[in-house]
C-alpha positions as CSV (number, residue, x, y, z in Angstrom):
1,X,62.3,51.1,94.5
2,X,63.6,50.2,98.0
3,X,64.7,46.6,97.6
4,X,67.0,46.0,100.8
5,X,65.0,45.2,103.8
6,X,67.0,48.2,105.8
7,X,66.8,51.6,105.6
8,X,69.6,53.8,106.5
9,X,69.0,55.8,109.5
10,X,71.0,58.7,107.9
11,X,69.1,58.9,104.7
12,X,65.7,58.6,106.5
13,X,66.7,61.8,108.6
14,X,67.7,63.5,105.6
15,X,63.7,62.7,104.4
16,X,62.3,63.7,107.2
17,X,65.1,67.0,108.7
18,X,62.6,70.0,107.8
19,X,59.8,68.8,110.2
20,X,62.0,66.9,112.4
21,X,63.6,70.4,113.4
22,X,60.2,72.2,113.5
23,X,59.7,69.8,116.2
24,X,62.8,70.1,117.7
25,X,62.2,74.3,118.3
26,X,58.6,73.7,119.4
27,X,60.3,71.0,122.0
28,X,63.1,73.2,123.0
29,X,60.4,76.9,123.2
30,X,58.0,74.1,125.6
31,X,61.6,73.4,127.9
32,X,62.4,77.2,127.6
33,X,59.1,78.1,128.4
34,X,58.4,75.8,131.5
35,X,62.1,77.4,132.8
36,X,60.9,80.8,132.5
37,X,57.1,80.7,133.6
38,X,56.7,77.5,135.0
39,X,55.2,74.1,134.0
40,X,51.8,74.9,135.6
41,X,51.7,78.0,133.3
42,X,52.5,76.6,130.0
43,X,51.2,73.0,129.9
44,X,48.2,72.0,128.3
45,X,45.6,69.3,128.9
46,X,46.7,66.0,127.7
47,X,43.5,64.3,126.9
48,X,42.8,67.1,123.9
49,X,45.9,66.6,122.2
50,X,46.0,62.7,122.6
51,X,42.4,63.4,120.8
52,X,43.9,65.1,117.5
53,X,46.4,62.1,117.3
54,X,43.8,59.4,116.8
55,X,42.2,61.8,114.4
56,X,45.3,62.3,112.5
57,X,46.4,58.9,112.4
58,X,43.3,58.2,110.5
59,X,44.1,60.9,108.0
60,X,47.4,60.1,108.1
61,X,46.1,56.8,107.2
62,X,43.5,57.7,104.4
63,X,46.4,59.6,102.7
64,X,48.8,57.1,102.8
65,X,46.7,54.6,101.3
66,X,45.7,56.5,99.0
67,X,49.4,57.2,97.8
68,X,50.1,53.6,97.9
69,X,47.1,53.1,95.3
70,X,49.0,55.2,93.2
71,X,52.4,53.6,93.5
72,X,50.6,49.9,93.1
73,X,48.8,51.1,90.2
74,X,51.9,52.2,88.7
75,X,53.4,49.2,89.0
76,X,50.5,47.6,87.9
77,X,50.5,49.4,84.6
78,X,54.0,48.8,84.0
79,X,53.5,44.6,84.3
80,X,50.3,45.6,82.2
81,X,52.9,46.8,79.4
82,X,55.1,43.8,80.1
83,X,52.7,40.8,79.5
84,X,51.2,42.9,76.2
85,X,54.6,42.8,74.8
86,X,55.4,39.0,75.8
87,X,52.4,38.6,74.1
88,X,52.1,40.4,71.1
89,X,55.7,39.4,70.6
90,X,55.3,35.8,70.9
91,X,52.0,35.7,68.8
92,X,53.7,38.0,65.4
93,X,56.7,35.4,65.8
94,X,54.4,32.3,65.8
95,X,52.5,33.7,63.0
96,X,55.3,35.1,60.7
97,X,57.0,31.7,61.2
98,X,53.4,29.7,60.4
99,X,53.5,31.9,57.2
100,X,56.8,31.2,55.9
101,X,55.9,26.7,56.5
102,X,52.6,27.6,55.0
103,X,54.6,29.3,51.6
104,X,52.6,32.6,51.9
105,X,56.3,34.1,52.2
106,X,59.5,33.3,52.3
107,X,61.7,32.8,55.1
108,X,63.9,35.9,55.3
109,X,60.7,38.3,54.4
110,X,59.3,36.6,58.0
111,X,62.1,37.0,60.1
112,X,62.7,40.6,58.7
113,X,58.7,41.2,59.4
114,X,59.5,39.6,63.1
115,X,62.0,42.0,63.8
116,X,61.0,45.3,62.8
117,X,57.6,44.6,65.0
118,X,59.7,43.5,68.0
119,X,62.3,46.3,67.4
120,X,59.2,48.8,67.3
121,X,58.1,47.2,70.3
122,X,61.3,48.1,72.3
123,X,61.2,51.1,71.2
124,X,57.9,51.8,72.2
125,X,58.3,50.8,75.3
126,X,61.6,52.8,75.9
127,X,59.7,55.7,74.7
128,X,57.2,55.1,77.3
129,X,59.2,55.3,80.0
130,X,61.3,58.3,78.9
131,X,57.7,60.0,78.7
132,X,56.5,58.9,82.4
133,X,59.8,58.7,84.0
134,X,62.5,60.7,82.3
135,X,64.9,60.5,85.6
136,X,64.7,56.5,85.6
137,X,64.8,56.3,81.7
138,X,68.2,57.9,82.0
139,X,70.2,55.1,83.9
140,X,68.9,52.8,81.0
141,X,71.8,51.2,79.1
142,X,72.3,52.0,75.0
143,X,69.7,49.8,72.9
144,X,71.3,47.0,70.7
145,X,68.7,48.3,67.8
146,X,68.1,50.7,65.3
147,X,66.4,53.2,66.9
148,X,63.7,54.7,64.1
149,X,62.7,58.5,64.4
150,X,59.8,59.6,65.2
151,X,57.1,61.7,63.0
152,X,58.6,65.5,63.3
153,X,55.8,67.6,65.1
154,X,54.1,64.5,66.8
155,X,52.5,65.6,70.2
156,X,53.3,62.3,71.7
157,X,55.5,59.8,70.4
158,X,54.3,56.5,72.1
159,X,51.0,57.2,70.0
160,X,52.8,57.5,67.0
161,X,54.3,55.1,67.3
162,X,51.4,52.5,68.2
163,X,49.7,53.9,65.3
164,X,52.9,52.9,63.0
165,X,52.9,49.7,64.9
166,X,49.0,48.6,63.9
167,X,49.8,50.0,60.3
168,X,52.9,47.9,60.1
169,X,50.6,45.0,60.9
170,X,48.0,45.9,58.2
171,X,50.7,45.7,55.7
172,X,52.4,42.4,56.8
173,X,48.7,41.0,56.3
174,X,48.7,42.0,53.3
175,X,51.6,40.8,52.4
176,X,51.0,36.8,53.3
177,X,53.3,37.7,56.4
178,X,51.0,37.8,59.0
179,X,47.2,35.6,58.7
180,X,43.7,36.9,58.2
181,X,42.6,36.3,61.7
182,X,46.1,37.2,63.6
183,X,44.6,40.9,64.5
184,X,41.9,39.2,66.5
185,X,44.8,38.2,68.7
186,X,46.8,41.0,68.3
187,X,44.7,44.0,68.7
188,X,43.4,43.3,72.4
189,X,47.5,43.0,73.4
190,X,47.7,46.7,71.2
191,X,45.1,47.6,73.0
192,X,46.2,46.7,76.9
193,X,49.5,48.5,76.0
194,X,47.2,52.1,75.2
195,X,45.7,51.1,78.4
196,X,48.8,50.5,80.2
197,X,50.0,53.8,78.9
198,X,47.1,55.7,79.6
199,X,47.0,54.7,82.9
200,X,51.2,55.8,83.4
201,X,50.3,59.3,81.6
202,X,47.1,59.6,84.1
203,X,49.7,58.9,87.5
204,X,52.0,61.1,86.2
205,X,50.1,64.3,85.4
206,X,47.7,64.3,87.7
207,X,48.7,64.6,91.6
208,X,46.1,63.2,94.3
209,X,44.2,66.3,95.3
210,X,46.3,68.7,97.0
211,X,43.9,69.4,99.8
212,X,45.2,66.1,100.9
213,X,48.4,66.3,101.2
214,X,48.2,70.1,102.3
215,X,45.8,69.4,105.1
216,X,48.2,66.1,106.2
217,X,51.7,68.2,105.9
218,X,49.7,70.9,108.2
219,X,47.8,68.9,110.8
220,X,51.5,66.9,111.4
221,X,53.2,70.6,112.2
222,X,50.2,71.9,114.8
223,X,50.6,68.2,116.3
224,X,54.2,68.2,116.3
225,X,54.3,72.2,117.8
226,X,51.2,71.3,120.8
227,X,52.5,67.7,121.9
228,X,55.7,69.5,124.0
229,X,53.5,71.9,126.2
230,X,51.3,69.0,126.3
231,X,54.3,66.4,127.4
232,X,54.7,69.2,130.3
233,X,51.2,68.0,132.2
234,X,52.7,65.3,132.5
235,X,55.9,65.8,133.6
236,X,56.0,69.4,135.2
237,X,59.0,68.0,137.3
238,X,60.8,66.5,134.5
239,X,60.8,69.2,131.6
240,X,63.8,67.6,129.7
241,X,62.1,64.3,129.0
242,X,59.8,66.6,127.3
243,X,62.5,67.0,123.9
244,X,62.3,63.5,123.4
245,X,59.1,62.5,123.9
246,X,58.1,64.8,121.1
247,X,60.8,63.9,118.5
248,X,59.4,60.4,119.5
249,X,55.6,61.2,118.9
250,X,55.8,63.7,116.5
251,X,58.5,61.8,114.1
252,X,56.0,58.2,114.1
253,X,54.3,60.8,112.2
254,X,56.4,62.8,110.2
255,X,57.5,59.5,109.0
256,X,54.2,58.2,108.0
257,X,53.6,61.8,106.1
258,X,56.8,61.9,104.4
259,X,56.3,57.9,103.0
260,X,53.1,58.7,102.0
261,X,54.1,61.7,99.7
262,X,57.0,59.7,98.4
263,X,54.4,57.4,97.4
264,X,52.2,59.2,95.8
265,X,54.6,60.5,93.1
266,X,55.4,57.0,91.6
267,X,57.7,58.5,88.5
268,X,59.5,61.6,90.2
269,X,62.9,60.0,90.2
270,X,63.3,59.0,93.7
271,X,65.0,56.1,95.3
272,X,61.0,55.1,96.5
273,X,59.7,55.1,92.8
274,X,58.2,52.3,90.5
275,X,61.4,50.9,89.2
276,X,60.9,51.9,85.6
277,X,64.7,51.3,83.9
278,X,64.6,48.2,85.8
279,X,61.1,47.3,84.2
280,X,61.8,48.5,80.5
281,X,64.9,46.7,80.3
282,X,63.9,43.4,81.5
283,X,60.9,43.9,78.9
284,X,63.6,45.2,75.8
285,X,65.5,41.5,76.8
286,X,62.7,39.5,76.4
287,X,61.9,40.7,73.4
288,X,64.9,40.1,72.1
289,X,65.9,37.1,72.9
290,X,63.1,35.7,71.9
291,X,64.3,37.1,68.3
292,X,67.7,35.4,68.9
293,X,69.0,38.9,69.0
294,X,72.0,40.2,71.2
295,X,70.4,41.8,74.3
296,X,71.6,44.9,76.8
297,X,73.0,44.0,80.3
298,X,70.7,43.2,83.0
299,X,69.9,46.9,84.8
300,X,70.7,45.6,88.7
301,X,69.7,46.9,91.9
302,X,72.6,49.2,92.8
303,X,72.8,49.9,96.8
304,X,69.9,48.4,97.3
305,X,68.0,50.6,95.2
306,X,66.3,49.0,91.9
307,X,65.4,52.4,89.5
């Protein structure tokens, strides 16, 4: 995720080169042409062309919104998965405590119950993100705990390891370390976490219609190749203003194509993703401190860029 309020002009152009040159040649073949054969003979009507770009800029506009539905969502899911773990977290530590005042188990058997359901919770959630975002799960630092293993031959380990997680619970019930009643507090936080996950599995696997984006990437290239001969009408005696009037018109556009597809993949490991390390590791610290456990560094925004 962008987090400095400047872009760099030399990154944007690196973004945006491919279409940016396509409307470079069609500026440059509109100069040419006008040299050769004359402005008269190659311009074209204005009024048409200033026509498609208020129809585009509403598609352009649809799709971009639509992208940033995505993104939001994403983040949305991800501070979803945050305030299920604050919450679960805090409730099996209020209760495992209760229990050991209460006498329904020692001390050391709560605290050991505490910690393996907050350990599995960090590990759940790291899991998550190295199954929606395996580029940002990457720049995570080493966890400070025991990291179990996974059931061999499990299609998806964040399931497993929920399902391990509400057995777990079952058993510290039993076991006087956990109350009666505590899963009618902890099940709906198990249950926003599925829901958080879901949601992150759903974003990354399935891409907004193509026919979208296609349609958008090709309306921007016709626009971007007609608007020189169209630049020409209106000035035949001043062809060169025609290069960058285009790179002008065309790029507000290109731009607005190129953020929106950036967008729209959330978790492809890109500097304009849904800062997942960031996200996981801030949630990994809060869970342990609240244990009293030794927690891993802070992940900071490096060049301006949180991941």
């Amino acid at each position: 995720m962008i987090v400095k309020r400047n872009l760099s002009p030399v990154r944007v152009v690196a973004y945006i080169r491919g279409p940016l040159l396509w409307s470079l040649a069609w500026s440059l073949a509109a100069v040419g042409s006008a040299q050769l054969w004359g402005a008269d003979v190659v311009a074209m009507p204005f009024a048409p062309v200033g026509a498609l770009a208020a129809a585009l800029a509403i598609f352009v506009a649809f799709r971009n919104n639509t992208a940033f539905a995505r993104w939001n969502e994403a983040r949305i899911a991800w501070q979803g998965t945050q305030v299920a773990c604050r919450s679960l977290n805090r409730q099996i530590i209020a209760a495992t405590r209760n229990a050991a005042a209460a006498g329904t188990v020692d001390g050391p058997e709560a605290d050991a119950t505490a910690r393996e359901l907050g350990h599995r919770l960090v590990q759940i959630v790291r899991m998550m993100a190295e199954a929606v975002a395996p580029a940002a799960a990457l720049r995570m630092p080493p966890s400070t705990v025991e990291v179990r293993a996974v059931k061999a031959g499990s299609p998806d380990a964040v399931q497993s390891l929920m399902i391990e997680q509400s057995v777990r619970v079952k058993d510290a019930i039993r076991d006087g370390a956990l109350g009666q009643f505590d899963p009618i507090s902890l099940e709906p936080q198990m249950a926003a976490l599925a829901t958080a996950y879901g949601t992150m599995q759903r974003i990354a696997t399935t891409p907004t219609p193509r026919q979208y984006d296609y349609f958008t990437r090709l309306f921007v290239l016709l626009y971007a190749a007609v608007t020189p001969f169209a630049l020409l009408s209106l000035v035949p005696d001043r062809a060169w203003l025609v290069v960058p009037g285009s790179l002008v018109l065309a790029g507000v556009f290109i731009v607005m194509t190129v953020t929106g597809a950036a967008n729209d993949e959330p978790f492809s490991g890109r500097v304009t993703d849904v800062p997942v390390a960031t996200i996981a590791v801030d949630i990994e610290r809060e869970l342990l401190h609240a244990l009293g456990e030794g927690m891993p560094p802070p992940l900071a925004p490096a060049n301006g860029y949180a991941w």
